[in-house]
Each structure stands twice: as structure tokens, then as C-alpha cells.
Backbone of each chain as ProteinMPNN parsed JSONL, in Angstrom:
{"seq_chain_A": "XXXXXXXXXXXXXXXXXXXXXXXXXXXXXXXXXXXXXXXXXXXXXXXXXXXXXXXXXXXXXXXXXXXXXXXXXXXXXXXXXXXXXXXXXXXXXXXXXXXXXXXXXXXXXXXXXXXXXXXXXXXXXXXXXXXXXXX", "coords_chain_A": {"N_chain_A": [[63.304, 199.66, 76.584], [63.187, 200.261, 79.588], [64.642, 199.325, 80.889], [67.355, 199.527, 83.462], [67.633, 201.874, 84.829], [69.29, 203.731, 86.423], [71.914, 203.459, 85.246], [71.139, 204.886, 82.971], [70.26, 207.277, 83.795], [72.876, 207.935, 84.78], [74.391, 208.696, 82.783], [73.125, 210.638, 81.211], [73.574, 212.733, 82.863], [76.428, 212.916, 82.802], [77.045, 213.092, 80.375], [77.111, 216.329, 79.509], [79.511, 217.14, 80.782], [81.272, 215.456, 79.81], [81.831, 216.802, 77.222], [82.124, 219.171, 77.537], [84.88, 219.038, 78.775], [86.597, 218.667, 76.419], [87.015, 221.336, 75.953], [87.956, 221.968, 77.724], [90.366, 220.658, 78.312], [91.529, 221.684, 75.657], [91.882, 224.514, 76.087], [93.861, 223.916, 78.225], [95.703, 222.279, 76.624], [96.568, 224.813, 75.505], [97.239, 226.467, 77.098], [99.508, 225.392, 78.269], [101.342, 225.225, 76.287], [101.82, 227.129, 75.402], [103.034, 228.082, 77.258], [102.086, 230.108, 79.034], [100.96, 229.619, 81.684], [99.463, 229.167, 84.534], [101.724, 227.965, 87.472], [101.366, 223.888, 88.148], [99.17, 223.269, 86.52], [98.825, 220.59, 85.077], [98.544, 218.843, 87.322], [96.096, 220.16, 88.359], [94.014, 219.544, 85.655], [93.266, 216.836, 86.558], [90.863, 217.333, 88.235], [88.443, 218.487, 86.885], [88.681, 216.196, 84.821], [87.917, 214.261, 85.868], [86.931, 213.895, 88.29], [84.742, 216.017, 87.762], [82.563, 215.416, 86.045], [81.898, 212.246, 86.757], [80.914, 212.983, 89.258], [78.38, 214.444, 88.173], [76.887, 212.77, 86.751], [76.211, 211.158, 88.997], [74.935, 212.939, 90.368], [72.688, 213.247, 88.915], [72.091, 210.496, 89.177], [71.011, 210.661, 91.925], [68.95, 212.152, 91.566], [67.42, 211.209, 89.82], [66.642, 208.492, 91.068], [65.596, 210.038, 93.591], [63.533, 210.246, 92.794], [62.546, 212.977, 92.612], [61.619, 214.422, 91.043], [59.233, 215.562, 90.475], [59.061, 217.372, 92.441], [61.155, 218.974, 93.397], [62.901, 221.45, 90.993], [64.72, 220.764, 88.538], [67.105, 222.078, 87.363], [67.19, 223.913, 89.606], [67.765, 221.874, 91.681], [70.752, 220.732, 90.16], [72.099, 223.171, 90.263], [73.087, 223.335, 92.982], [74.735, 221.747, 92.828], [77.399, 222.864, 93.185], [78.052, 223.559, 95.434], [79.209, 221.075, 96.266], [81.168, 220.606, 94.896], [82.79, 222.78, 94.618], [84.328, 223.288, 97.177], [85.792, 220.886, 97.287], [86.896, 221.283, 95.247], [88.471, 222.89, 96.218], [89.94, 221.783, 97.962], [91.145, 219.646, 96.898], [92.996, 221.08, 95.178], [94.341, 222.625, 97.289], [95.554, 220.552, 98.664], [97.18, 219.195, 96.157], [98.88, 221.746, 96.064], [98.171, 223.828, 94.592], [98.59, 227.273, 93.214], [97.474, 228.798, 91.533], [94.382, 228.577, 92.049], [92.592, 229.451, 94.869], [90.987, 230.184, 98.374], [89.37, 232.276, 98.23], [88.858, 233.062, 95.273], [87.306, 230.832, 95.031], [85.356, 230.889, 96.779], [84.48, 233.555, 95.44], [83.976, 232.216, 93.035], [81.448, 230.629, 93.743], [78.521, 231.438, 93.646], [78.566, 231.901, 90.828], [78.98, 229.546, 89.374], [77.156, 227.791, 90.813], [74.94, 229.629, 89.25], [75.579, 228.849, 86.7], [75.204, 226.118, 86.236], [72.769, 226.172, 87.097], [71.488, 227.054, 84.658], [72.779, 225.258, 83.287], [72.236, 222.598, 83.762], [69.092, 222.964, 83.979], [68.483, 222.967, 81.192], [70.353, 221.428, 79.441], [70.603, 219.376, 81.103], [68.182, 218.462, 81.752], [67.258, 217.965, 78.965], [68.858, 215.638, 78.051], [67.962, 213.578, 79.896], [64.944, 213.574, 79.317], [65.466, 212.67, 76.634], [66.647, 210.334, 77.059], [64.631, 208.775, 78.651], [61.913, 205.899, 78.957], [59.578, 205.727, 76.577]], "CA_chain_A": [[64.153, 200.729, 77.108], [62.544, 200.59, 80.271], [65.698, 198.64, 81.878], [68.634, 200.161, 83.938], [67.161, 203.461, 84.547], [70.245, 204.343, 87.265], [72.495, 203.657, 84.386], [70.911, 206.13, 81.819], [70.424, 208.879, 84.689], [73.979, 208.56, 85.237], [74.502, 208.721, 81.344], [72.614, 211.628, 80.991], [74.346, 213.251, 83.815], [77.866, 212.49, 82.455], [77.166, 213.527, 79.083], [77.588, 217.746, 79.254], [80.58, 217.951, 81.356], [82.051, 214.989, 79.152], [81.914, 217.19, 76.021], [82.855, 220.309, 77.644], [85.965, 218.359, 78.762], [87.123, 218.469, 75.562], [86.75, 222.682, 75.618], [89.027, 222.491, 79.081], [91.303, 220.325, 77.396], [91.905, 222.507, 74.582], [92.379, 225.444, 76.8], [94.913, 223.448, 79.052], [96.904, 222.859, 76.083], [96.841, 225.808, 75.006], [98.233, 227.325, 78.361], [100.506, 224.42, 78.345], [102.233, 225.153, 75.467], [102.314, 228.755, 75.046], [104.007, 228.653, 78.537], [101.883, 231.383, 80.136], [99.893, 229.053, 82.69], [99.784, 229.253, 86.243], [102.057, 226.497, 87.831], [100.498, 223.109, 88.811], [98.118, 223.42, 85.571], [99.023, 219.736, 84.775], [97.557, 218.189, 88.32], [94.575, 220.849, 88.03], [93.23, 218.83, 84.961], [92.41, 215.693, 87.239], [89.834, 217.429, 88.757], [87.66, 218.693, 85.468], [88.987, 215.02, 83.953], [87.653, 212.487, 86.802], [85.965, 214.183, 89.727], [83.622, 216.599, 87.833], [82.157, 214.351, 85.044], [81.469, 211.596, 87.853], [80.017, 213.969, 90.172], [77.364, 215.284, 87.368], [76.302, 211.583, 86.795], [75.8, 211.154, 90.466], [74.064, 214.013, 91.161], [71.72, 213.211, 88.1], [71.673, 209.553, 89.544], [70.302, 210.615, 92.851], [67.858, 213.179, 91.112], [66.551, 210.424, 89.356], [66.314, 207.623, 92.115], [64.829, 209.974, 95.207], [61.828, 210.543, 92.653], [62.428, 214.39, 93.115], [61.148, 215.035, 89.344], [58.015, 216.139, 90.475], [58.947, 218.007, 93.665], [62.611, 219.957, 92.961], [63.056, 221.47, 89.464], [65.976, 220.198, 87.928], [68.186, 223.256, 87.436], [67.444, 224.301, 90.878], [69.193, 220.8, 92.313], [71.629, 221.022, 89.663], [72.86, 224.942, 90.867], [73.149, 222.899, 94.112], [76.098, 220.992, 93.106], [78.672, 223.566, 93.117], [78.449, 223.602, 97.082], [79.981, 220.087, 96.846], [82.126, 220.64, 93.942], [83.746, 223.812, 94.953], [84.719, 223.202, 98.38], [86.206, 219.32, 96.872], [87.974, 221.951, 94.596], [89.369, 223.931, 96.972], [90.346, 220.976, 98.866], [92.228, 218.83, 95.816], [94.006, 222.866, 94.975], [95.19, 222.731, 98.695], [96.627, 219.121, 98.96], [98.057, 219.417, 94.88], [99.394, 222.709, 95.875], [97.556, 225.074, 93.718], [98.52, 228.298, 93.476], [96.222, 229.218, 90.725], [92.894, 228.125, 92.781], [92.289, 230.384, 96.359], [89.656, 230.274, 98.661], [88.971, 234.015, 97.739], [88.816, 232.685, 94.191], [86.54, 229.931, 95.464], [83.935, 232.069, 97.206], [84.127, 234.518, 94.116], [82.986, 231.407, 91.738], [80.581, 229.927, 93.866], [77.942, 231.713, 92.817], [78.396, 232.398, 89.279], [78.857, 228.236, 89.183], [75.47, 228.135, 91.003], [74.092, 230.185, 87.947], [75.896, 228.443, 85.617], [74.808, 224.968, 87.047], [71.226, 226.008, 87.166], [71.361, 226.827, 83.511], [73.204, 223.786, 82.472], [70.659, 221.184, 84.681], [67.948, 222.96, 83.118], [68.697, 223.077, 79.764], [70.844, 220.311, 78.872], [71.117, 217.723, 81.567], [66.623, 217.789, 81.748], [66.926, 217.637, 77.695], [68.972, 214.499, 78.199], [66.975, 212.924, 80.43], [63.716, 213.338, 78.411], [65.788, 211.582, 75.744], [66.952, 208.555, 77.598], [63.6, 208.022, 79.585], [61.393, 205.285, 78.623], [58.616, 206.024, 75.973]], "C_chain_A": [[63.782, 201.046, 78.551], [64.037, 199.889, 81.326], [66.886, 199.858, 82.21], [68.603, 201.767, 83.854], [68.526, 204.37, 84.994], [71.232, 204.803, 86.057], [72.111, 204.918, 83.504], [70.623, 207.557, 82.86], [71.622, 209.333, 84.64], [74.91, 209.052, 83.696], [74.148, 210.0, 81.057], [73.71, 213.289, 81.514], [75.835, 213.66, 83.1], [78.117, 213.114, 81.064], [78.125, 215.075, 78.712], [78.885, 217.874, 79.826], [81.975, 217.096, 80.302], [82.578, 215.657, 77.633], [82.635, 218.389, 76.387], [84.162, 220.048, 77.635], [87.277, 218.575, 77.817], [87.496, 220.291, 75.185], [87.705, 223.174, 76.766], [90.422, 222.178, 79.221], [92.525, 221.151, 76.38], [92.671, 223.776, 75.535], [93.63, 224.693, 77.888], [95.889, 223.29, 78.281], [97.778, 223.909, 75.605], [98.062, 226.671, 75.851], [99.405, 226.467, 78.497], [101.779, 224.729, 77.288], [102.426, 226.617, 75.309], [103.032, 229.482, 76.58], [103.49, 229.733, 79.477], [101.063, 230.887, 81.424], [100.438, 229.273, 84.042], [100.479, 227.725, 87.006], [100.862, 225.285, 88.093], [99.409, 222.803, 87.818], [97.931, 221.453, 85.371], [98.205, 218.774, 86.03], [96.464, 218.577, 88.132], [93.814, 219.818, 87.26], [92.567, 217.283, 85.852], [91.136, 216.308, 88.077], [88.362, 217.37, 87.757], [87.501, 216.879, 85.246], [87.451, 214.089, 84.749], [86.659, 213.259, 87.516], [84.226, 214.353, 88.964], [82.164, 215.838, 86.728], [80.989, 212.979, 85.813], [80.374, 212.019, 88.576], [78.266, 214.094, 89.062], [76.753, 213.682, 87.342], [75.718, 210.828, 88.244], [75.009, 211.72, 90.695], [72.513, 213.706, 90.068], [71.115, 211.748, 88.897], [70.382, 209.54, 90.817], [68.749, 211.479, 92.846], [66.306, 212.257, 90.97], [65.466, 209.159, 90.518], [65.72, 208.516, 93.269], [63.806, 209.974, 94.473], [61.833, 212.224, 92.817], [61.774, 215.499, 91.548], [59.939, 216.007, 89.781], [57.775, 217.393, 92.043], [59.926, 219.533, 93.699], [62.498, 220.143, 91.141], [64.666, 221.217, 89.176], [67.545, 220.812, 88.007], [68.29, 223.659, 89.029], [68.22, 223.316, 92.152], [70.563, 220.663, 91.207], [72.771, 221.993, 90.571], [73.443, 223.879, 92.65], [74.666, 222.17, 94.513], [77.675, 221.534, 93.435], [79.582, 223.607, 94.96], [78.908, 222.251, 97.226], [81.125, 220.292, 96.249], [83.51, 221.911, 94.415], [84.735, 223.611, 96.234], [86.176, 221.647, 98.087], [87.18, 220.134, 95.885], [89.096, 222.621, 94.822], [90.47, 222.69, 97.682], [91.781, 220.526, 97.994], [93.457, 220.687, 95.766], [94.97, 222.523, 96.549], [96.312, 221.076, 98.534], [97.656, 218.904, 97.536], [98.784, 221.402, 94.883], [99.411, 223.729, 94.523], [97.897, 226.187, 93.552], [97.323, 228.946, 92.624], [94.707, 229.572, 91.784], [93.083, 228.916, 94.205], [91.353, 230.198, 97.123], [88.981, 231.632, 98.693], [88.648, 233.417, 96.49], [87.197, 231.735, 94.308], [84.88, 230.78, 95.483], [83.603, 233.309, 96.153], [83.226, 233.855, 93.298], [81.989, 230.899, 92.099], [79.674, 230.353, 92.903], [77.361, 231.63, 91.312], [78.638, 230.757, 88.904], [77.651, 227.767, 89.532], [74.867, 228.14, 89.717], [74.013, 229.495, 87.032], [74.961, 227.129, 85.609], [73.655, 224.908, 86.256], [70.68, 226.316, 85.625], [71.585, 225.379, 82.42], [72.28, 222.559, 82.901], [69.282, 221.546, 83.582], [67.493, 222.731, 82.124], [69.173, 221.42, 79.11], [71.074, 219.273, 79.567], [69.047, 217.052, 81.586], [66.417, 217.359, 80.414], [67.39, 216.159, 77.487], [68.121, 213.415, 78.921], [65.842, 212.741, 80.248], [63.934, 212.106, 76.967], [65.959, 210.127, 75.619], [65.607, 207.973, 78.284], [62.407, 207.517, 78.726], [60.256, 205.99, 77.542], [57.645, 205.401, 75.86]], "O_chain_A": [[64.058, 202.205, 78.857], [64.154, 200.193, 82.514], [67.217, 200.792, 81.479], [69.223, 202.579, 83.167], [68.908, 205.358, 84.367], [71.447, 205.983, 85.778], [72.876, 205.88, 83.432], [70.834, 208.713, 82.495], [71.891, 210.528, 84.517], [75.962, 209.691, 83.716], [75.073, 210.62, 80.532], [74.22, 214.26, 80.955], [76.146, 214.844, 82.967], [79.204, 213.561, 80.697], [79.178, 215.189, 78.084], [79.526, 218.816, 79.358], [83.081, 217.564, 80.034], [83.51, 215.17, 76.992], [83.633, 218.727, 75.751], [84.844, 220.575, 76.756], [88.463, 218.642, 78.141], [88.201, 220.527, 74.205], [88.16, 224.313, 76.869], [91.334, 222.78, 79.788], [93.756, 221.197, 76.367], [93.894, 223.884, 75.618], [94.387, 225.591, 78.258], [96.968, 223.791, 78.596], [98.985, 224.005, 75.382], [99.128, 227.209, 75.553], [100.403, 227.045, 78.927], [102.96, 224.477, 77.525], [103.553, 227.025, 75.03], [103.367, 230.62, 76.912], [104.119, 230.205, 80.425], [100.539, 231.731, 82.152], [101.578, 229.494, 84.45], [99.877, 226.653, 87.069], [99.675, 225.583, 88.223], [98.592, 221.992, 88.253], [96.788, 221.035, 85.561], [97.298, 218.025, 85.669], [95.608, 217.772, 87.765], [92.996, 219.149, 87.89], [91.439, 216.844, 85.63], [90.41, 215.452, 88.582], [87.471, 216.524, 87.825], [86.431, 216.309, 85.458], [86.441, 213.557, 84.29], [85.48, 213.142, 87.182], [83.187, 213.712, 89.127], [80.958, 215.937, 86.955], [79.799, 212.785, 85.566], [79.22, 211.589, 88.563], [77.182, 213.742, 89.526], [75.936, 213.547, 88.253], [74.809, 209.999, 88.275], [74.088, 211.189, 91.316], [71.393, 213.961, 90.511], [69.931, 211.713, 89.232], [69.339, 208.887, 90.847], [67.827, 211.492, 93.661], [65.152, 212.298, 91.396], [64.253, 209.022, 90.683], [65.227, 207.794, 94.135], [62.791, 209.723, 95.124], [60.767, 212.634, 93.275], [61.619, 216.689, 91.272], [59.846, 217.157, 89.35], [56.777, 217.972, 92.471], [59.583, 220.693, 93.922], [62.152, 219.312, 90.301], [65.591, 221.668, 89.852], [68.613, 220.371, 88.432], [69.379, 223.704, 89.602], [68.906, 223.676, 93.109], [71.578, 220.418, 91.858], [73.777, 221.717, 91.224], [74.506, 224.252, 93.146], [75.355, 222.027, 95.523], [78.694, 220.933, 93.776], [80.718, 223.647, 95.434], [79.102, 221.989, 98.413], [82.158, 220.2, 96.912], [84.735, 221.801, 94.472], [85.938, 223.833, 96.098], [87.25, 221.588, 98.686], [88.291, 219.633, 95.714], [90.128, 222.889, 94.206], [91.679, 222.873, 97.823], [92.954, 220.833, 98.208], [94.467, 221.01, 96.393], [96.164, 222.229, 96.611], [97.509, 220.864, 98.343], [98.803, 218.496, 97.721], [99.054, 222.068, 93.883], [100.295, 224.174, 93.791], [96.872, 226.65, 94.054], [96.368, 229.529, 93.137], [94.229, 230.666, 92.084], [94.26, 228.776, 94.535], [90.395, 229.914, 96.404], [87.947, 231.801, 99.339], [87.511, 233.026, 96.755], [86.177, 232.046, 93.693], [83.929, 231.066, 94.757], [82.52, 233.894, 96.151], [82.164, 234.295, 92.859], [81.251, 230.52, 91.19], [79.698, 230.008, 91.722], [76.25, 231.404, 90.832], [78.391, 230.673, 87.7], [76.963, 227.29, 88.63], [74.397, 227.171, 89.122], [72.975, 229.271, 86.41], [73.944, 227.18, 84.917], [73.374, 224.195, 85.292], [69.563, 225.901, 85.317], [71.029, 224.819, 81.474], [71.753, 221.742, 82.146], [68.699, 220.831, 82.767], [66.341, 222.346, 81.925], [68.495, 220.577, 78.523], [71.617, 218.28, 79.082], [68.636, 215.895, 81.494], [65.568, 216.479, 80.269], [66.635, 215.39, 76.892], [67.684, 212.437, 78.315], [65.343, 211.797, 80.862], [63.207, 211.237, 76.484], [65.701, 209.23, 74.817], [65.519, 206.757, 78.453], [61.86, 208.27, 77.921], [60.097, 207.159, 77.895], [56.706, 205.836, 75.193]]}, "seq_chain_B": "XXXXXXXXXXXXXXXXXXXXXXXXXXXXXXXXXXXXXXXXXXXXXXXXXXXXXXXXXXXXXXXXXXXXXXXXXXX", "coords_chain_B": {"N_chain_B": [[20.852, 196.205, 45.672], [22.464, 199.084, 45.233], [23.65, 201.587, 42.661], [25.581, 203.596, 44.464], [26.096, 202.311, 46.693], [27.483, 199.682, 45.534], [29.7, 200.979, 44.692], [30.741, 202.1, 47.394], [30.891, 199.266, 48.289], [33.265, 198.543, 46.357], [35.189, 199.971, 46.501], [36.072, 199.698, 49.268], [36.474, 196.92, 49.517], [39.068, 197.614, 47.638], [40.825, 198.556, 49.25], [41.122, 197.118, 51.873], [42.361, 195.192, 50.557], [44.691, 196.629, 50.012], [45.982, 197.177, 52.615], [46.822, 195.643, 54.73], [45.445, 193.09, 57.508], [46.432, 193.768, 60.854], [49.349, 191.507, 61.987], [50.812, 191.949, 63.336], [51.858, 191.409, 67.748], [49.808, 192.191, 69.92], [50.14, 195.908, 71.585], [51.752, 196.247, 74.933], [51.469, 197.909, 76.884], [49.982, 200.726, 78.633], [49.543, 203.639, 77.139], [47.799, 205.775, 77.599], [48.569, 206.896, 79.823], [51.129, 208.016, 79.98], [50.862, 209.933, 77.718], [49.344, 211.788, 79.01], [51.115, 212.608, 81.267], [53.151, 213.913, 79.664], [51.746, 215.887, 78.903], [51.653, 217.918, 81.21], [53.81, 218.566, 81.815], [55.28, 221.297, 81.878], [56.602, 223.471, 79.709], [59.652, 223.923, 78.223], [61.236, 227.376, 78.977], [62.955, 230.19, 78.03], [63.271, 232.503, 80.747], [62.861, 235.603, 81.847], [64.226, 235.072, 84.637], [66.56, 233.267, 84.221], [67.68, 234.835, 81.958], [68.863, 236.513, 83.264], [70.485, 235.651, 85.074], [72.205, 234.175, 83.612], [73.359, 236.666, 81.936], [74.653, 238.169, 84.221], [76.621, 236.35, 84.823], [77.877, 236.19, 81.842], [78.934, 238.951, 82.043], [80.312, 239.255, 84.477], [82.419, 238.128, 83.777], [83.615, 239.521, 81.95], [84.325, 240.989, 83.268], [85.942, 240.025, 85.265], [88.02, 238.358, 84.243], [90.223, 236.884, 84.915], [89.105, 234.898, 86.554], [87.929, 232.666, 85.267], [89.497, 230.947, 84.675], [89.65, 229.534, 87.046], [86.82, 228.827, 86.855], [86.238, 226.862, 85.017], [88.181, 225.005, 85.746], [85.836, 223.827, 87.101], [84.534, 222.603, 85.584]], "CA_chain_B": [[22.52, 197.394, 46.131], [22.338, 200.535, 44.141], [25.252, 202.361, 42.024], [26.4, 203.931, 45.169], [26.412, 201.085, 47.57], [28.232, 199.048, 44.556], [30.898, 201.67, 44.507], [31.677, 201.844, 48.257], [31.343, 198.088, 48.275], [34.679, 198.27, 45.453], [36.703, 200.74, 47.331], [36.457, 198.967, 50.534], [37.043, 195.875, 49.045], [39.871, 197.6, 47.442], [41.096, 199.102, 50.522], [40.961, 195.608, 52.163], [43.259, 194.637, 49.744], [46.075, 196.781, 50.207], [45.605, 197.411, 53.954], [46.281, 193.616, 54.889], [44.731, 193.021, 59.078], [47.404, 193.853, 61.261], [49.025, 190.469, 62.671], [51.904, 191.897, 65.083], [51.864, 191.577, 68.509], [49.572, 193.632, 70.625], [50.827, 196.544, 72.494], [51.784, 195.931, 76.387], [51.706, 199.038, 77.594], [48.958, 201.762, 78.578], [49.817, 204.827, 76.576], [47.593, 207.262, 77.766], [49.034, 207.838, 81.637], [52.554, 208.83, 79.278], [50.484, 211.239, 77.26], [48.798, 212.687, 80.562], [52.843, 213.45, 81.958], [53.575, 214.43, 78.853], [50.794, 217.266, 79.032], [51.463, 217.949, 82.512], [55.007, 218.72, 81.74], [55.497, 222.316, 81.418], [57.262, 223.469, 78.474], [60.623, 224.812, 78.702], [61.33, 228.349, 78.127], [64.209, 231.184, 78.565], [62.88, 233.369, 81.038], [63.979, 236.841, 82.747], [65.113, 234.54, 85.625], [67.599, 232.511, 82.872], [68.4, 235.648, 81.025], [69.449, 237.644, 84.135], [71.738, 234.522, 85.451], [73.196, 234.695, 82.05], [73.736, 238.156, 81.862], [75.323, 237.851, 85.422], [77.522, 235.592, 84.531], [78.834, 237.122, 80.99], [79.239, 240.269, 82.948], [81.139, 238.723, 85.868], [83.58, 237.025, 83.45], [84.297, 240.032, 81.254], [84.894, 242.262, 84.203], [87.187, 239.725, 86.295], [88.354, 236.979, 83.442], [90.844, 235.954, 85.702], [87.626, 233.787, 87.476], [87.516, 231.854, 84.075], [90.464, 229.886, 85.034], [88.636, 228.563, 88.102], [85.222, 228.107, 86.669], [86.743, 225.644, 83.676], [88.058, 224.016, 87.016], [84.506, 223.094, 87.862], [83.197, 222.242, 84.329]], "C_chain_B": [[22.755, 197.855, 44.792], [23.461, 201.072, 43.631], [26.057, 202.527, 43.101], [26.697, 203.038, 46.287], [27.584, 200.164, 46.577], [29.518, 199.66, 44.995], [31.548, 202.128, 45.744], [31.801, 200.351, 48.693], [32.975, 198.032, 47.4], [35.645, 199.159, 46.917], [36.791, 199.955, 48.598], [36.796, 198.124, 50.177], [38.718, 196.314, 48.52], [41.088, 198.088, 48.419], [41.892, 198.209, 51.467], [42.569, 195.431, 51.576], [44.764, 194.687, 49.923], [46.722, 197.262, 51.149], [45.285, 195.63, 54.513], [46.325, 193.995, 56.642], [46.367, 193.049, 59.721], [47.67, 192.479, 62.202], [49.911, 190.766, 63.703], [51.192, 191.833, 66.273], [51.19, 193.035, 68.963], [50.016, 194.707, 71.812], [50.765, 195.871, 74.213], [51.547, 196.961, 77.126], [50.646, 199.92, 77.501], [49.824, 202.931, 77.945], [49.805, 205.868, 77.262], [48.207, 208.289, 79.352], [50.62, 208.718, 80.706], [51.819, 210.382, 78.725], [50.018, 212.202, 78.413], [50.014, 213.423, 80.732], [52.975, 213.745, 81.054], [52.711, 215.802, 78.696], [50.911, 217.96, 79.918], [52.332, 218.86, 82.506], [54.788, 219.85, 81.449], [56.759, 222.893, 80.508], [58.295, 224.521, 78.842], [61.113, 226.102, 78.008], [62.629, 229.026, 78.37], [63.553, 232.087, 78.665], [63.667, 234.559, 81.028], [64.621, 236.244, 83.475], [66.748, 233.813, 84.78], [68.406, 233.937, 82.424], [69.101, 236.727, 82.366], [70.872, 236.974, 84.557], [72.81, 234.295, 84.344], [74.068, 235.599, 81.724], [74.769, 238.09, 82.877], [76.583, 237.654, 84.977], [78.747, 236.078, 83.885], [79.654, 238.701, 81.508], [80.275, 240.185, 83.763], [82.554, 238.602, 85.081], [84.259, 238.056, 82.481], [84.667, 241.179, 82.607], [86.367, 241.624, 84.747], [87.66, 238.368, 85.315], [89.509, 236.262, 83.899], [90.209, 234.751, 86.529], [87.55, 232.732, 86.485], [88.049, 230.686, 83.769], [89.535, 228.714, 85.855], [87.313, 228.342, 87.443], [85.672, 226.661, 85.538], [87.057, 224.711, 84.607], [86.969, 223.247, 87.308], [83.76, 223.195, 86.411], [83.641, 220.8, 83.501]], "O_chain_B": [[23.081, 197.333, 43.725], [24.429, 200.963, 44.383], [27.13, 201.923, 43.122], [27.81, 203.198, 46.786], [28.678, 200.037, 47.127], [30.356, 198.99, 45.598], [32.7, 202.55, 45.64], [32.746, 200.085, 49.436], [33.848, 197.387, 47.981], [36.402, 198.868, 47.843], [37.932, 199.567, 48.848], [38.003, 198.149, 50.415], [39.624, 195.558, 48.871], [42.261, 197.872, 48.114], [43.052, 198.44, 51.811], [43.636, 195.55, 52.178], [45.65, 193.835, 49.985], [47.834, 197.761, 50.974], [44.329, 194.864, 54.636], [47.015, 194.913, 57.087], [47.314, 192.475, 59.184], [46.807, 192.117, 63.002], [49.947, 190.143, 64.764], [49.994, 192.112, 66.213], [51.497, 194.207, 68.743], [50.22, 194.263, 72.942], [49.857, 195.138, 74.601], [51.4, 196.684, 78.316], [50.196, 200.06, 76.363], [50.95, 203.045, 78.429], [50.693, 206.651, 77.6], [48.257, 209.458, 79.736], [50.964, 209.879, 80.926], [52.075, 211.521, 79.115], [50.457, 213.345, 78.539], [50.104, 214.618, 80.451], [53.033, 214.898, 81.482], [53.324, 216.79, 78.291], [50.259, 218.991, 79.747], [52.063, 219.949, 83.013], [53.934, 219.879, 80.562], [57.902, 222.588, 80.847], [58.113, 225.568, 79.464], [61.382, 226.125, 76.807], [63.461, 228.349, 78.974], [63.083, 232.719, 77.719], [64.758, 234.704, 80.476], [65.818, 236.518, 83.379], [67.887, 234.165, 85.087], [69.624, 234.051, 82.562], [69.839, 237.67, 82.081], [71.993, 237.474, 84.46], [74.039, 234.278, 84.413], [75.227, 235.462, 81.33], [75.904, 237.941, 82.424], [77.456, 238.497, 84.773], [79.863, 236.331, 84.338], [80.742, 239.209, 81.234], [81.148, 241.053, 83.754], [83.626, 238.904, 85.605], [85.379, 237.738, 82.081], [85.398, 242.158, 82.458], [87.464, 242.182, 84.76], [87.584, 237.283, 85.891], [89.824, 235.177, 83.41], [90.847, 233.832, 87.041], [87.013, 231.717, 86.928], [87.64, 229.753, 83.078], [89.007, 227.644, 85.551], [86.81, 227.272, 87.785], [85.138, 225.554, 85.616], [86.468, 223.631, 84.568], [87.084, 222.097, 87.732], [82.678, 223.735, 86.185], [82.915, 220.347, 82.616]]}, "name": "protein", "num_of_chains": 2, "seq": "XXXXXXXXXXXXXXXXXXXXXXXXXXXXXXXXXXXXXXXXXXXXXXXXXXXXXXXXXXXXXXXXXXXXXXXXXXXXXXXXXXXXXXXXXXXXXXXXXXXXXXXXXXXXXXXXXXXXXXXXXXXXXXXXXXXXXXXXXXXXXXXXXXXXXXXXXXXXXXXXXXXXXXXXXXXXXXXXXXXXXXXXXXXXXXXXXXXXXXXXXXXXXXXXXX"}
């Protein structure tokens, strides 16, 4: 198990947002079908789907490969990601004509995505990564 | 060789027996530097810092649950 470490970082990585997915999903149909959603709901989902999933496996990838295990705590580069994610959120919202998404909205969630982040890195993307790494 | 020499002569012998010499392959790998990081490793807890960011959070999302939209955005 000692092979293709990049791979299982980015595995690890990929895992939590791939399950939530399924919790953003649900709620998209939901708004989908009960008609009360905010236009544009239907593009929205490519971001969650593709971007953020990706992203989390990336960000775990590069965690893994600078060697930063022993320097950065986990959650605290985690919380880190939102300052790419958000802004890449705001961006896709602007060019798919969002109304939902704001950059008032934006700068409201950083933060509390931060928080969230630094809980979710800590918790469940370091528990993965204890799982997948060599024994 | 006295009663009690006799009688751990049997058990070892029987011991022997059903404890056959191990023939796999010997390990490759040093162990103990894993156990070291594995000691090293500080054990994960749920602090005040955790439980405040938490709190935060739940707080944030029942005050303004219009934000809940956008955060599912970024999950």
C-alpha cells in the first residue's frame, strides 16, 4: 500500500464533499420540484458537482506532496480553501448569471465556510488520510 | 531429570507440536520509526476552539438561513 500516495491523497480529499453531494443533490431537487428555487438553480449545481469535489482532492493532494503534515495542521490549510473556492464561486454565479449568489452573500459566507472547512479538514478529511496512509 | 523437569520437558514438547516454526517470509520493513509517529501524533479532540466554530456557525445559519443556499454552493 505504499504505492501512488498522490492518488490516495487525492482520494481522501474527494471523498467528504463526494458524499455530501448527494445531501446538495437532494436539496436541489427538492427546490426543483416544489418550484420555489431561485432562478439559475440548474447551472448552480455544476459548481458543488465538478469544481468543489476536485478542488478538495487537490487541496488534499498538495497538503500531502509539500510534506506540510508536520508543519500546518490540517484543518487550518483546509479553512484556507474557501478563499479559492468562494471567489471561483462568485466568479462561475457572475458569468452563469446567478441571481441567487451576490458578492454581499459571498463575503457573508466566507467566513462561516472558513469554520466550516476547518472542521471538516480536521475531522474527516485527516481521518481519511490516516486510513489510506501506508501501515 | 526430575518430575518437574519431565513435565516442562512434555508441555514444551507439546507446545512444539501445535505451534509449528514460522516459515513465511520475513518482514521488510522497520516497524518501530511507524510506532514512534504514531506516538508523536497527538490525539484528536473537540475543543472550545471546535465547539465555538460550531456554535458560530449553527447560530449564523439559524439567524440568516437564507446563507444556507450559498454555503451548499461550496460543499
Amino acid at each position: 500500500m505504499k504505492s501512488h500516495p498522490y492518488l490516495r491523497a487525492y482520494m481522501a480529499g474527494v471523498l467528504l464533499p463526494s458524499w455530501f453531494l448527494l445531501l446538495v443533490l437532494a436539496a436541489y431537487l427538492l427546490i426543483h420540484f416544489t418550484g420555489r428555487g431561485p432562478a439559475g438553480m440548474g447551472s448552480a449545481i455544476v459548481f458543488p458537482m465538478a469544481i468543489v469535489p476536485n478542488l478538495w482532492g487537490l487541496w488534499n493532494l498538495l497538503y500531502t506532496s509539500l510534506g506540510l503534515r508536520r508543519r500546518v495542521s490540517i484543518g487550518a490549510f483546509g479553512s484556507l480553501l474557501p478563499l479559492i473556492l468562494v471567489p471561483a464561486g462568485v466568479e462561475l454565479a457572475s458569468v452563469l448569471d446567478l441571481s441567487f449568489y451576490t458578492l454581499r452573500q459571498a463575503a457573508a459566507i466566507l467566513p462561516m465556510a472558513m469554520a466550516i472547512y476547518y472542521l471538516a479538514w480536521k475531522y474527516a478529511v485527516a481521518f481519511f488520510n490516516r486510513v489510506v496512509e501506508p501501515r | 531429570m526430575n518430575h518437574d523437569d519431565r513435565e516442562l520437558e512434555f508441555i514444551r514438547k507439546q507446545l512444539r507440536s501445535r505451534l509449528p516454526p514460522w516459515n513465511g517470509p520475513e518482514l521488510q520493513v522497520d516497524l518501530w520509526p511507524r510506532v514512534l509517529r504514531r506516538l508523536e501524533e497527538s490525539p484528536v479532540t473537540f475543543g472550545w476552539f471546535e465547539s465555538i466554530l460550531a456554535g458560530l456557525a449553527a447560530v449564523t445559519f439559524a439567524i440568516f438561513p437564507e446563507l444556507l443556499t450559498a454555503m451548499l454552493y461550496h460543499l
